[in-house]
C-alpha positions as CSV (number, residue, x, y, z in Angstrom):
1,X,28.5,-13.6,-29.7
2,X,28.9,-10.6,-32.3
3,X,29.9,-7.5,-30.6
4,X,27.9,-4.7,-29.7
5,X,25.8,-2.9,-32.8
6,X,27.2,0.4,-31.6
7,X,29.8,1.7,-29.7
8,X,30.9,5.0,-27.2
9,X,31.2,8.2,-29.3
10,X,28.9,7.0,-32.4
11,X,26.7,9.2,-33.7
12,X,23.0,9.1,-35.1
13,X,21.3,12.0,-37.0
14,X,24.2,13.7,-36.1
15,X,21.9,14.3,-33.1
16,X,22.5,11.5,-30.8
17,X,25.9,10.2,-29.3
18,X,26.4,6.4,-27.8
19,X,27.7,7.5,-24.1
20,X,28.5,3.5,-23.6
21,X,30.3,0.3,-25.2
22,X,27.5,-1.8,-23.8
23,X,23.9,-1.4,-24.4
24,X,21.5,-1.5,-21.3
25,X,19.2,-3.5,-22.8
26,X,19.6,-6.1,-25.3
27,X,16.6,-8.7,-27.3
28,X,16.4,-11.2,-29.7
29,X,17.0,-9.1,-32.1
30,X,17.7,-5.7,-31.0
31,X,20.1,-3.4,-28.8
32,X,19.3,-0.7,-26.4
33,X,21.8,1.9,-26.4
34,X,22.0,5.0,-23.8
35,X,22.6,8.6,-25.8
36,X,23.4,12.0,-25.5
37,X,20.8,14.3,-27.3
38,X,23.2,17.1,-27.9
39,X,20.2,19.3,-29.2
40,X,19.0,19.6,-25.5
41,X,17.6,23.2,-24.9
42,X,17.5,24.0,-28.5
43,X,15.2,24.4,-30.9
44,X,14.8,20.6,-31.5
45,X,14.6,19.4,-27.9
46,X,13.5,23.1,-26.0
47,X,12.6,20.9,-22.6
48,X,13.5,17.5,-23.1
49,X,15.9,15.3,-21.1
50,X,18.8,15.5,-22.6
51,X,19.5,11.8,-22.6
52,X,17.7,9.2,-24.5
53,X,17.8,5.4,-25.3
54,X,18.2,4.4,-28.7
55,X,16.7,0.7,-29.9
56,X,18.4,-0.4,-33.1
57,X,18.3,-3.4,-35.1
58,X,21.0,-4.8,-37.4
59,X,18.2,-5.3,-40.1
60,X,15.0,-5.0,-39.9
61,X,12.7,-7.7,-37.4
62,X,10.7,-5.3,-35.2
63,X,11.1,-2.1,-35.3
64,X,8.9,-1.4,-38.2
65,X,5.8,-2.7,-36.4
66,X,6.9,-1.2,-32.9
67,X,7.8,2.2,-34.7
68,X,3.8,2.4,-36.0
69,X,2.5,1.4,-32.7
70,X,4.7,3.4,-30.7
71,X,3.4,6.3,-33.2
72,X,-0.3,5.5,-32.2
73,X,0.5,5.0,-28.6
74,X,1.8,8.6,-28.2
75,X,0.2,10.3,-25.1
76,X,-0.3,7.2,-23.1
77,X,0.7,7.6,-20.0
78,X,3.8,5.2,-19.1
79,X,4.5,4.7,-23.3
80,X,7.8,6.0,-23.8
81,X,7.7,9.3,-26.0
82,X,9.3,8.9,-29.3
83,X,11.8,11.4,-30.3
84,X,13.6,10.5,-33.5
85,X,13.7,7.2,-35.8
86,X,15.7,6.7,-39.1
87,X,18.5,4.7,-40.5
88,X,21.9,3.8,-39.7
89,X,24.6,3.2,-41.7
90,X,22.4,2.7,-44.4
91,X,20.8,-0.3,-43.1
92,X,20.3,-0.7,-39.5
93,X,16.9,0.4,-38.1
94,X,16.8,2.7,-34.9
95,X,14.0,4.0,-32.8
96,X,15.1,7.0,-30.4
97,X,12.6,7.6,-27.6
98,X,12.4,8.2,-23.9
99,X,14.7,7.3,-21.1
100,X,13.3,4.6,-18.6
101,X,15.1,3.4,-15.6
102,X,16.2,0.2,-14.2
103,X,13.9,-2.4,-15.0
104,X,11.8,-4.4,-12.5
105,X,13.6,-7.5,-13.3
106,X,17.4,-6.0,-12.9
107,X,15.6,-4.5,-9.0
108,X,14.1,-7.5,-7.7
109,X,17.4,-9.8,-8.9
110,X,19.9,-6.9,-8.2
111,X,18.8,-5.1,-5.5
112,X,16.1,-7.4,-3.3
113,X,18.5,-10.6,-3.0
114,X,18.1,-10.3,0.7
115,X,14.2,-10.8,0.4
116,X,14.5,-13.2,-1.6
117,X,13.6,-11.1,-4.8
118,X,10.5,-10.5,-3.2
119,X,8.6,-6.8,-3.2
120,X,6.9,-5.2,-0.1
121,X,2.9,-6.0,-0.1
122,X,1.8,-2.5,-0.4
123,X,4.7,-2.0,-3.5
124,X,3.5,-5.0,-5.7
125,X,-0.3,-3.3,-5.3
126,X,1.2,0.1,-6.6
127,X,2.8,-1.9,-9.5
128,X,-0.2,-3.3,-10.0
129,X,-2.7,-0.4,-10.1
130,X,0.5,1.6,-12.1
131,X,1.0,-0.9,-14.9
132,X,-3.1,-1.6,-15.2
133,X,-3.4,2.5,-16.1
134,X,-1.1,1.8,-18.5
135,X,-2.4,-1.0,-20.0
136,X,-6.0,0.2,-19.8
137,X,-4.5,3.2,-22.2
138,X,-2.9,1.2,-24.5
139,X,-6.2,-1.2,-24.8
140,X,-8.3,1.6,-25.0
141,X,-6.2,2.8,-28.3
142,X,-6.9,-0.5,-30.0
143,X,-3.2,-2.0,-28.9
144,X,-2.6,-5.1,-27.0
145,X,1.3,-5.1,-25.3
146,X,1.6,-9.2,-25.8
147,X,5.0,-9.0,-24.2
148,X,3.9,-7.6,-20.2
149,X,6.9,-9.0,-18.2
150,X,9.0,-7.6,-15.6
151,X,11.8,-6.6,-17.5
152,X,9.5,-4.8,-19.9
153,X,8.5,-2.3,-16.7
154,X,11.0,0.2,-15.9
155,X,11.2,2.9,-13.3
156,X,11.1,6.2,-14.1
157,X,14.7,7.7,-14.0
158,X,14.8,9.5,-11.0
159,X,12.9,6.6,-9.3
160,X,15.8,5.2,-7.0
161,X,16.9,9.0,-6.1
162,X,13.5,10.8,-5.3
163,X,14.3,13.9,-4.3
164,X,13.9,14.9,-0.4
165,X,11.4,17.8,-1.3
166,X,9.1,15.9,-2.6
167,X,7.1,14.6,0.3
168,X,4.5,13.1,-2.6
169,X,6.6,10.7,-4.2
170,X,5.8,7.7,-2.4
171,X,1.7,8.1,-2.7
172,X,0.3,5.5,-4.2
173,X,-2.1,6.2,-7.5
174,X,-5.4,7.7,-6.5
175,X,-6.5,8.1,-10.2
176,X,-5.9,7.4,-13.7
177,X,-5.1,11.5,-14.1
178,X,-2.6,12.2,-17.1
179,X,-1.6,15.5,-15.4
180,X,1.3,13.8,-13.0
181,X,4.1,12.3,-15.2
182,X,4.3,8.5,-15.6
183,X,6.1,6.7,-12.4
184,X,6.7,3.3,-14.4
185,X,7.0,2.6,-18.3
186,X,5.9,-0.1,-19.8
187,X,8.6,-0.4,-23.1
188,X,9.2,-3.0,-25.9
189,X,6.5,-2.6,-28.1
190,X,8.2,-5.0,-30.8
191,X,5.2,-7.9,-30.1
192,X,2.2,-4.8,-30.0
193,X,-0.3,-5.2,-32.3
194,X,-4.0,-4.0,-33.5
195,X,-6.1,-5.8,-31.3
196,X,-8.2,-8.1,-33.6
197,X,-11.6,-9.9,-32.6
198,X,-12.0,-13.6,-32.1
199,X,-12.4,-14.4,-35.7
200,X,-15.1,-16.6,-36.9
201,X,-14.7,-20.2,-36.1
202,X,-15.1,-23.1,-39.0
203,X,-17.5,-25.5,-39.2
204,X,-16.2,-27.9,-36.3
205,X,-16.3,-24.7,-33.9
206,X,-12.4,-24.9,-34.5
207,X,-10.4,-21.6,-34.9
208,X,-7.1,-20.8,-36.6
209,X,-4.5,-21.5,-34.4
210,X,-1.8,-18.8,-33.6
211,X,1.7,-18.8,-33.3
212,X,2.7,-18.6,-29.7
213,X,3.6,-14.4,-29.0
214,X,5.4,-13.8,-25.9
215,X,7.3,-15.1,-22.5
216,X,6.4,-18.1,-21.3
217,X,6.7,-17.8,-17.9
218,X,4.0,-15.0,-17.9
219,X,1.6,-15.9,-21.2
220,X,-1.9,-16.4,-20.4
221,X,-3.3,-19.8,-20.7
222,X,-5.3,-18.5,-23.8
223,X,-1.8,-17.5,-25.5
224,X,-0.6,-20.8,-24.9
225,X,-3.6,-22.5,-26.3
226,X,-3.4,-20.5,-29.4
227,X,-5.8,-18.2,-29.7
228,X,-5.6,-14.6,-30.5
229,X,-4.3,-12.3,-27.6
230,X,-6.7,-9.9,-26.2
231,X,-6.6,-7.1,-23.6
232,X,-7.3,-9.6,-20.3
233,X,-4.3,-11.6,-21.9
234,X,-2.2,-8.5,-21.0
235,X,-3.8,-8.5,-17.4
236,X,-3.1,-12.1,-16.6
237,X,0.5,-11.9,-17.8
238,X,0.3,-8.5,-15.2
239,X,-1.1,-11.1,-12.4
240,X,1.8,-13.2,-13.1
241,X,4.2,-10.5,-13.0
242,X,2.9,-9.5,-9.4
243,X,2.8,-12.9,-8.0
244,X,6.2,-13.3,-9.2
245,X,6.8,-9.9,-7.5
246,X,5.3,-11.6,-3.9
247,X,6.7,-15.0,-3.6
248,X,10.2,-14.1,-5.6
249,X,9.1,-17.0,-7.8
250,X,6.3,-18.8,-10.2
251,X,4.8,-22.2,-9.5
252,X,5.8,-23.2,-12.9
253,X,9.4,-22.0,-12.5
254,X,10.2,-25.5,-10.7
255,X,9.4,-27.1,-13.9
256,X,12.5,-28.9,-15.2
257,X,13.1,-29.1,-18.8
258,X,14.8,-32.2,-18.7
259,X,11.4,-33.9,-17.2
260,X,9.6,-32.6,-20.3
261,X,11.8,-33.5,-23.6
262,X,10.6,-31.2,-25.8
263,X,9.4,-27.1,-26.1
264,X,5.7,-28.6,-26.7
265,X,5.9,-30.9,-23.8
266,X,7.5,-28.1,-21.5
267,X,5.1,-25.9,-22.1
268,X,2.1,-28.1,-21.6
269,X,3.5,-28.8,-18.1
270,X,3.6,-25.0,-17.7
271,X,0.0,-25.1,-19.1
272,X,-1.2,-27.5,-17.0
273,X,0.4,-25.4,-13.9
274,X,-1.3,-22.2,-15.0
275,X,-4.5,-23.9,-15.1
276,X,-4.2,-24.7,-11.4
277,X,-3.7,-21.7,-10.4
278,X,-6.3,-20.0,-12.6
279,X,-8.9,-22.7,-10.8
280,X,-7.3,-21.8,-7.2
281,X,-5.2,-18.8,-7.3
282,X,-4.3,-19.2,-3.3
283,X,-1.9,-21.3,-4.9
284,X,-0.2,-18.7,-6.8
285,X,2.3,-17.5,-3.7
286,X,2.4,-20.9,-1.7
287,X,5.4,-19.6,0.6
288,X,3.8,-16.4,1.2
289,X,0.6,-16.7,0.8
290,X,-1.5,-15.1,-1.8
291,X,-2.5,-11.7,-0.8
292,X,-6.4,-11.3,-1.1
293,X,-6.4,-8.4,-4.2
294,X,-4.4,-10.8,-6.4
295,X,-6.8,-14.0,-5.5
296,X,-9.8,-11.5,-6.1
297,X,-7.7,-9.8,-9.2
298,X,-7.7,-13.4,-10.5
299,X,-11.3,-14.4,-9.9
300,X,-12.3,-11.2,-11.7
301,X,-9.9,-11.6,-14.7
302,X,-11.4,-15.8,-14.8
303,X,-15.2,-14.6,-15.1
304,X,-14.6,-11.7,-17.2
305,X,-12.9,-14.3,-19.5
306,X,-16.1,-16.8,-19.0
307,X,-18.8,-14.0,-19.7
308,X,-16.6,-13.3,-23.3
309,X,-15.9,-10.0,-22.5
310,X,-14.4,-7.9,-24.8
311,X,-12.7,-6.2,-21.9
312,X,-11.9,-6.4,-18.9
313,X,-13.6,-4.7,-15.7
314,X,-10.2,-2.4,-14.9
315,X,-11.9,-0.6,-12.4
316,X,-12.4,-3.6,-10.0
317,X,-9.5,-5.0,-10.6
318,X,-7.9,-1.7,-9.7
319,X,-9.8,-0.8,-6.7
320,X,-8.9,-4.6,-5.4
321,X,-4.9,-3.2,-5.8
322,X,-5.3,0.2,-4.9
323,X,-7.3,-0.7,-1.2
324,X,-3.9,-2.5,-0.7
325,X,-1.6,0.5,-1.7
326,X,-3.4,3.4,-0.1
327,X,-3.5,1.5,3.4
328,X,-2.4,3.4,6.3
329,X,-1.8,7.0,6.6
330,X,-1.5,9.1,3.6
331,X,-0.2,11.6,5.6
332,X,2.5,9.6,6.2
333,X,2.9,6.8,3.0
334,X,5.8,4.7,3.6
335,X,8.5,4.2,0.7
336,X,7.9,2.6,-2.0
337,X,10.7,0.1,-2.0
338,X,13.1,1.4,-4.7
339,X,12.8,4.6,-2.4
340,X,15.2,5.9,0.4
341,X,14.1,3.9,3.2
342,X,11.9,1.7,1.1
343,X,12.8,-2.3,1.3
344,X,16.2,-1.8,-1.8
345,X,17.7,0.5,0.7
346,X,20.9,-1.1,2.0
347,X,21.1,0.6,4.8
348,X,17.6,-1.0,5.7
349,X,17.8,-3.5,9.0
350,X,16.3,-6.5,8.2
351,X,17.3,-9.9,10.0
352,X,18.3,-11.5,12.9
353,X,22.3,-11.3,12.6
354,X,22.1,-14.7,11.1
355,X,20.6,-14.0,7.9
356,X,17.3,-14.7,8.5
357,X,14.5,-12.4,7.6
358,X,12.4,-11.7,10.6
359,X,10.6,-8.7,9.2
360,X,10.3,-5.4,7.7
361,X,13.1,-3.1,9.6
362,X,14.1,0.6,8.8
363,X,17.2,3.0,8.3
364,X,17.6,4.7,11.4
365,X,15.8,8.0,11.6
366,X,13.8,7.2,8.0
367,X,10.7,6.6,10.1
368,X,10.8,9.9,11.0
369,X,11.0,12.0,7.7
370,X,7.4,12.2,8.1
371,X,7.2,13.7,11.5
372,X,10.5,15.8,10.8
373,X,12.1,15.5,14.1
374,X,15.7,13.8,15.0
375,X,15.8,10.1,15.8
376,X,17.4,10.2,19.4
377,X,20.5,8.9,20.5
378,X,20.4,4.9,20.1
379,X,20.4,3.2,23.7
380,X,24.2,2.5,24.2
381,X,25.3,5.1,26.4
382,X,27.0,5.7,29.5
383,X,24.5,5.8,32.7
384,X,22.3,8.3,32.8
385,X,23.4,10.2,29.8
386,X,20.3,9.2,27.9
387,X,16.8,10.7,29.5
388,X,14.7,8.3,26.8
389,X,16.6,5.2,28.4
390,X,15.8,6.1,32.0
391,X,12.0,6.8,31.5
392,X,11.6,3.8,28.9
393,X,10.6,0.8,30.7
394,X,8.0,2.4,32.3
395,X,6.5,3.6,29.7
396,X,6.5,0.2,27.6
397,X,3.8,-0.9,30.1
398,X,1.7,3.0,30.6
399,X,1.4,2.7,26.8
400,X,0.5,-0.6,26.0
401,X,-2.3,-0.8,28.8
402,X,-4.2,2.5,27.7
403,X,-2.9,4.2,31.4
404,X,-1.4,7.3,30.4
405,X,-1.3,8.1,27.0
406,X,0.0,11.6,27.6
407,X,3.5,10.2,28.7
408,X,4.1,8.8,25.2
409,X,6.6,10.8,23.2
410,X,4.7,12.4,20.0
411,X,7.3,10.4,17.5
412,X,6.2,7.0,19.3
413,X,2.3,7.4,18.9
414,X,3.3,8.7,15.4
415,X,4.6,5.5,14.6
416,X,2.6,3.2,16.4
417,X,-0.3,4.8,14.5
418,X,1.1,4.1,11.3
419,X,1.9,0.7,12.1
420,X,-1.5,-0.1,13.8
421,X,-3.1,1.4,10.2
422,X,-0.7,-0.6,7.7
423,X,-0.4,-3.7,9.2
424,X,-2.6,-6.3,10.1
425,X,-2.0,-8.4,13.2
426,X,0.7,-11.4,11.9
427,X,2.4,-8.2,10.2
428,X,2.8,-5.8,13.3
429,X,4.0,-8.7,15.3
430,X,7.2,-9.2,12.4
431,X,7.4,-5.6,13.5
432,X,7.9,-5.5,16.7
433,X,10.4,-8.7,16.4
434,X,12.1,-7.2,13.6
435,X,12.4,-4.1,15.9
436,X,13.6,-6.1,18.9
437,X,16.4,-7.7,17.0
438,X,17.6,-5.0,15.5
439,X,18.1,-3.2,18.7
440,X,19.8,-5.9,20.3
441,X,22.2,-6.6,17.4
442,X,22.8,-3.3,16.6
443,X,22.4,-0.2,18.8
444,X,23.0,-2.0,22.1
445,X,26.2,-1.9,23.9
446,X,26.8,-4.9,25.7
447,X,29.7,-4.2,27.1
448,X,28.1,-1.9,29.4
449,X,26.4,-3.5,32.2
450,X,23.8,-1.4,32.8
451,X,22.5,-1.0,29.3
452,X,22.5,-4.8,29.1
453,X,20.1,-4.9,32.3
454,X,17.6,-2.0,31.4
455,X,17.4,-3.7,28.3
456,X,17.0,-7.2,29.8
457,X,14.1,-5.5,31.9
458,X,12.6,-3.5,29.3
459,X,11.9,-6.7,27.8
460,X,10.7,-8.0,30.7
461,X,7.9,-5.4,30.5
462,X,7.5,-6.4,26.7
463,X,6.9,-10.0,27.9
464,X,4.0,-8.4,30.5
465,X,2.6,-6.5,27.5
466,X,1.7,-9.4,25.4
467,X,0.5,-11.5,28.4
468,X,-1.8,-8.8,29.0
469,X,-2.8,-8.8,25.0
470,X,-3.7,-12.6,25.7
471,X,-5.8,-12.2,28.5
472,X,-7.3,-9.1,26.5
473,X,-7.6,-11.6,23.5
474,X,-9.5,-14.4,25.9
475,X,-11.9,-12.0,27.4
476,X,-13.0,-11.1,24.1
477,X,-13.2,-14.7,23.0
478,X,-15.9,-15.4,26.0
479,X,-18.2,-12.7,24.5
């Protein structure tokens, strides 16, 4: 393997120096390299951040074409602005533009392991919506991406530190507006082209076939066949991408090379797997399930494709993603999962002490950010030093049967609500488990006998609750 392009302390333009030995992003042919744009708060750069990434080649492959489109993309929301280009040492190509985060690839393999690599319900929807904005711009400027995979989406830089002021920063898109500054970038432009129209076909109907442009995992099935990409190729290799996001994996990941001698034959399996799924996308996510906006994204994508459309209907397909991501109370949005709180956190509580995944838990007292109060002491105290304690177990059952609402704590209904108005029924029951075993394994004191019985008879009442939600649940069943 040759050694890195560029190294710490090199210098571009005279403008940019290499801050790192490594690059943070590497291709087939070129290196990504983070910089120092020591022209910050001059003349040159009066506002701009003063770190960038620089994209060079050793000769030239792709950064000529990605240079022109990434000219024509300029004022696209979520395309990286370009700052500089030129020259190195006479013969190495080098774009300098924006500074993107960390990749969705490097968060779902570095930072989700413990799901699985698999993204909260309501945070592959904002992806969704996010990335199709994007895409729409690019489209809508004669473009097509080619290349939309997960490690071609990067956060914005500040993503994974959001600061604490901000209480907007996990609300989902509402709108396509350019006024708010791009929350994901799609980057790599090196396979972007003019989109070009179906050319005429030849006598036998047959059209020139094209060489295959992108990933394979997440080409459509029209790339693989050959024909020229358009914009819904973009949105099925987004599908993909957000599948990938729900289950943690692909259908045709489980493919084996060595059962399929050969790239052609390989891929024809992958084909062949893609074009099940396109005919019943429920079985896109078989372990999870395939969320309803991604079956209905899919349908949409499949008979815009049959009616020849030119381009895709973006605003249904949005409005399928963005009924997931606006659920609940916006008052109140919970973190989007590369957020404090959100499912990366570390200090998140999810499991059963045996590493099992039981459902979505929290860091203590990020529930409550909303509401700005305290989270109170956790039930492991001595007898009687804990007023919440005493008066719980009664209140399990005043609550849950409607009797007096009034006795319920503010915090509590604000939670409940927000619960009750995310989460449908098979989802609010991982809740309260998730909730439950979290208590027990961590914020109980079992050494102290009297915590271990309130407990014991607080879920007691618990077991009383959902009786009473069956016999709730048959009554209703008689109607």
């Amino acid at each position: 393997m040759p050694p890195p392009i560029l190294r710490a302390g090199d210098r571009l333009m005279t403008r940019f120096r290499v801050t790192g030995d490594r690059p943070i992003g590497t291709g087939q042919f070129a290196e990504v390299f983070r910089a120092l744009d020591e022209s910050a708060g001059s003349g040159a750069n009066p506002s701009g951040s003063p770190y960038v990434a620089v994209k060079i080649e050793r000769e030239e492959k792709t950064s000529k074409r990605e240079l022109a489109a990434l000219k024509d993309l300029q004022g696209v929301p979520g395309v990286c602005d370009l700052v500089a280009s030129g020259v190195h040492d006479g013969r190495m190509p080098f774009i300098v533009m924006q500074l993107g985060g960390e990749n969705l690839a490097d968060v779902r393999r570095k930072r989700l392991e413990r799901r699985g690599g698999r993204h909260t319900r309501r945070t592959v929807a904002w992806i969704g919506a996010t990335v199709l904005d994007i895409l729409r711009g690019i489209h809508e400027r004669g473009y097509v991406h080619r290349d939309v995979k997960p490690g071609n989406v990067t956060l914005a830089p500040d993503a994974l530190d959001p600061p604490p002021s901000d209480p907007d920063r996990s609300r989902p898109p509402s709108s396509s507006s350019s006024s708010a500054p791009p929350r994901l970038f799609l980057i790599d432009l090196g396979l972007a082209k003019k989109y070009e129209r179906p050319a005429a076909t030849d006598a036998a109907g047959a059209q020139e076939k094209k060489e295959f442009r992108g990933s394979n995992n997440y080409a459509s099935i029209a790339t693989h066949e050959g024909r020229e990409q358009r914009p819904s190729d973009d949105l099925w290799a987004l599908l993909y991408v957000l599948a990938e996001a729900t289950e943690g994996t692909l259908p045709w990941r489980a493919i084996r090379r060595e059962d399929h001698p050969g790239e052609e034959s390989y891929k024809n399996a992958v084909l062949r797997a893609k074009a099940e799924c396109r005919a019943n996308p429920e079985t896109l996510c078989p372990s999870q399930g395939t969320p309803g906006e991604l079956i209905a994204f899919s349908e949409s994508l499949r008979a815009s494709d049959e009616r020849g459309d030119e381009f895709p209907r973006y605003d249904d397909l949005k409005k399928a993603l963005l009924d997931e991501a606006n659920r609940g109370d916006e008052r109140h949005a919970p973190p989007l999962d590369w957020e404090r709180g959100g499912a990366c956190d570390p200090t998140n509580e999810i499991g059963d002490g045996n590493g099992n995944e039981i459902g979505p838990g929290s860091r203590k007292g990020s529930l409550d950010r909303g509401a700005g109060t305290r989270q109170p002491p956790p039930l492991n105290n001595p007898r009687g030093s804990n007023p919440n304690a005493q008066r719980a177990q009664s209140l399990v059952r005043s609550f849950a049967t409607l009797e007096d609402r009034g006795r319920v704590p503010a915090r509590v209904m604000d939670l409940v609500k927000r619960v009750a108005g995310e989460c449908d029924i098979e989802e609010a029951m991982m809740v309260i488990a998730g909730v439950a075993a979290s208590a027990v394994r961590s914020t109980v004191n079992m050494e102290d006998a009297y915590v271990a019985d309130h407990l014991e008879k607080v879920l007691d009442e618990v077991k009383g609750v959902a009786e009473d939600a069956k016999a709730e649940l048959a009554r209703k069943r008689k109607r």
